[in-house]
C-alpha positions as CSV (number, residue, x, y, z in Angstrom):
1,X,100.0,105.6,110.8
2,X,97.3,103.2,111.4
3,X,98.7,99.2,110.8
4,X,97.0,97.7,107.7
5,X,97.1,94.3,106.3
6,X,95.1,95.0,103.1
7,X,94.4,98.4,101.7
8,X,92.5,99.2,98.9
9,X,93.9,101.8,96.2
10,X,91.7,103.8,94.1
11,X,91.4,107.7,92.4
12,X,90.6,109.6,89.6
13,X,90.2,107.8,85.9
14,X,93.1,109.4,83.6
15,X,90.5,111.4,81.7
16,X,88.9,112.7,84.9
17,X,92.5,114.9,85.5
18,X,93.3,115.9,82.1
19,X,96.0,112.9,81.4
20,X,95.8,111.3,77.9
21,X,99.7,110.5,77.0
22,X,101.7,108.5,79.4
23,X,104.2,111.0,79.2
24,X,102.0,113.8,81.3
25,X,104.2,114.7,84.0
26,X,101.0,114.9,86.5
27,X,101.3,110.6,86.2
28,X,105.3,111.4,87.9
29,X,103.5,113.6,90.5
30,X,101.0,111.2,91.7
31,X,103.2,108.4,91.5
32,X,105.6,110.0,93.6
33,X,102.4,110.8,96.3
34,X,101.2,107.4,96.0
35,X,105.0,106.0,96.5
36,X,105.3,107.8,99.4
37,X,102.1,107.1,101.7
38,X,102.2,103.4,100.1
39,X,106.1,103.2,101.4
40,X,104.5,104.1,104.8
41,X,101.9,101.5,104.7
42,X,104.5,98.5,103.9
43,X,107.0,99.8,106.5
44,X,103.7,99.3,109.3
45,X,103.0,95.7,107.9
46,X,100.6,96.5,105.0
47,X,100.5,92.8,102.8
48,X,97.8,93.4,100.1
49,X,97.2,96.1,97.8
50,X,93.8,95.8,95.8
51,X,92.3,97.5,92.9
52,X,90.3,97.4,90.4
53,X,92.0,97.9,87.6
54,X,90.6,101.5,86.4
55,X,92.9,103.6,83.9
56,X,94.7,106.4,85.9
57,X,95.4,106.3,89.5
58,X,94.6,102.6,90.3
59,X,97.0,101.4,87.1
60,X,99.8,103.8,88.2
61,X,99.1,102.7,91.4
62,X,99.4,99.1,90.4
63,X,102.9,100.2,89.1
64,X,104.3,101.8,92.1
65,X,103.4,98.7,94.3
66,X,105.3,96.5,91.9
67,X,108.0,98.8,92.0
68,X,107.8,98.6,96.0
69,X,107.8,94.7,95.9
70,X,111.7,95.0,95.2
71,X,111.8,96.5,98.2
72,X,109.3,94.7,100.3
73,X,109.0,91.2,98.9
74,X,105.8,89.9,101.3
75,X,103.7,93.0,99.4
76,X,101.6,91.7,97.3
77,X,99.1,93.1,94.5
78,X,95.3,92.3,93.7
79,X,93.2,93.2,90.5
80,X,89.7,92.9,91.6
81,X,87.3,94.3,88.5
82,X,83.9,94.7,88.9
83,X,82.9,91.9,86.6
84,X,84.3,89.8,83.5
85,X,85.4,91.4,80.7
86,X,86.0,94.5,82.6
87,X,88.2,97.0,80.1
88,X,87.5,95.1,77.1
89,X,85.4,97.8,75.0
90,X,88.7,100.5,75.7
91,X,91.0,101.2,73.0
92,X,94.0,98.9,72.0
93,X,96.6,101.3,73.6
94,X,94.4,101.1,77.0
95,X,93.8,97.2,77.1
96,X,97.4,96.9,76.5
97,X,98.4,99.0,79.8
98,X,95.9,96.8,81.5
99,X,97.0,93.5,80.5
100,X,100.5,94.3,81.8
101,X,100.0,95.5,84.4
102,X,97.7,92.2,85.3
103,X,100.7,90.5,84.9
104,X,102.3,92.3,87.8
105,X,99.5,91.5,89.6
106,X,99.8,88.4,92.5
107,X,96.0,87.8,91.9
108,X,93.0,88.5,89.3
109,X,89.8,88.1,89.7
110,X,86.3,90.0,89.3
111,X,83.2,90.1,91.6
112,X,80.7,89.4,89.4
113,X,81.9,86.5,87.0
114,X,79.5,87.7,84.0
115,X,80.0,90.4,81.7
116,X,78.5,93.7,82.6
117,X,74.7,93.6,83.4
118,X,73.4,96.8,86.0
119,X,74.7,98.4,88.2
120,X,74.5,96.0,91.0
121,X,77.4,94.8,90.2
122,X,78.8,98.1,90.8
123,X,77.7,98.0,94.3
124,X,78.4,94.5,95.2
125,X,81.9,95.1,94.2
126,X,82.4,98.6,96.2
127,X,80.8,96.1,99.3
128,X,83.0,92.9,98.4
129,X,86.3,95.6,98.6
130,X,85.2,97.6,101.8
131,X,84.4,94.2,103.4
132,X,87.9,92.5,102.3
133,X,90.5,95.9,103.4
134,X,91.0,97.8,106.3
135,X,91.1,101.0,104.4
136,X,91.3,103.2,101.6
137,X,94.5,105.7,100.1
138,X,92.7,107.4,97.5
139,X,93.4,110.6,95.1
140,X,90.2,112.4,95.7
141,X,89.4,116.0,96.4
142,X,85.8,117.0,97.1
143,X,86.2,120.2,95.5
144,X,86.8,118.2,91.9
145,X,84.3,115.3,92.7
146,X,84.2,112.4,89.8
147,X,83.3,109.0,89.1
148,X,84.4,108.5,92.7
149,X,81.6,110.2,94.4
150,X,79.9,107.1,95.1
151,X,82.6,105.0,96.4
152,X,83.5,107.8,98.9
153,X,79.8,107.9,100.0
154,X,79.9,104.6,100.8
155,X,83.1,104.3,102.2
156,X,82.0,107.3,104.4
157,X,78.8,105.1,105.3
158,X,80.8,102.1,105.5
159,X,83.4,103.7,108.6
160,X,80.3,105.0,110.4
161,X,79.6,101.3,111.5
162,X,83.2,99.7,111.1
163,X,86.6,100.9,111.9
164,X,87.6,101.8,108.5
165,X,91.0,104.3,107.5
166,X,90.0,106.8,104.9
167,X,93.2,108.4,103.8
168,X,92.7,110.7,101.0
169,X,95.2,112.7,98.9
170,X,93.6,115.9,97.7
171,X,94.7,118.4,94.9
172,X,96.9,120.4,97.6
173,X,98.9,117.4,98.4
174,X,99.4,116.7,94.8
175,X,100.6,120.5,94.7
176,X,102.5,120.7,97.7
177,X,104.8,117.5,96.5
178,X,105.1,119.9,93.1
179,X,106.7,122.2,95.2
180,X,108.9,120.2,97.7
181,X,110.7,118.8,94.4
């Protein structure tokens, strides 16, 4: 297990994986996953956990890391959105799960300090992220690719100049933790 001080968390939107009630048991799967290789990380050092606040993995992953602080008290959380106003046009249920879980957050904060504008923003904030961690735990299969395809391009890109962990989680993992339970 490679020693991290600042990882960054991301996956699959909610919508991406077929979740669209907080009661899908696939959220108690991935939680579990994420629990688990997070739980690893803290017990090596790991101090920050960034994301950027997208609906599915990153929020529940947002959740398990606040659930790990109890544990591990110097672990601390960071919401970095792409720019301003990020999640405002999403539904009230949605900006509701964001805002709390911004409160569990140890720091907020966006890239780009304007409102959406092109997709440079985009890209500054995937280069602001892989400039500020040491690596990346992400729920990503190639086989399924989504919005994520372009993060893990330049992540890929990234770690072919800078010693950078890429630790992802694929479907099979996600199924093999179904059937250790």
């Amino acid at each position: 297990m490679n020693k991290l001080k600042t990882l960054y968390l991301t996956g699959y939107r909610s919508f991406e994986i077929g979740v669209f009630q907080e009661k899908d048991p696939k959220i108690q799967v991935i939680k579990k996953v994420l629990k688990k290789e997070l739980l690893q990380y803290a017990e090596n050092g790991l101090e920050w956990v960034l994301t950027s606040g997208n609906l599915g993995v990153e929020l529940w992953g947002a959740e398990v890391v606040s659930e790990l602080k109890n544990d591990y008290p110097d672990l601390k959380l960071g919401i970095i959105f792409p720019f301003e106003e990020f999640g405002s046009q999403w539904n009230e249920a949605n900006q509701l799960k964001l805002q709390t879980v911004k409160q569990l957050a140890d720091y907020v904060n966006s890239t780009s300090h304007q409102p959406y504008k092109a997709p440079d923003q985009l890209r500054n904030h995937t280069q602001f992220l892989l400039e500020h961690t040491g690596g990346t735990l992400m729920v990503y299969d190639r086989e399924y690719p989504g919005k994520l395809e372009f993060f893990v391009k330049s992540v890929e890109c990234f770690s072919e100049k800078i010693p950078y962990v890429i630790h992802m989680i694929t479907m099979d993992d996600l199924q093999n933790s179904i059937e250790s339970l």
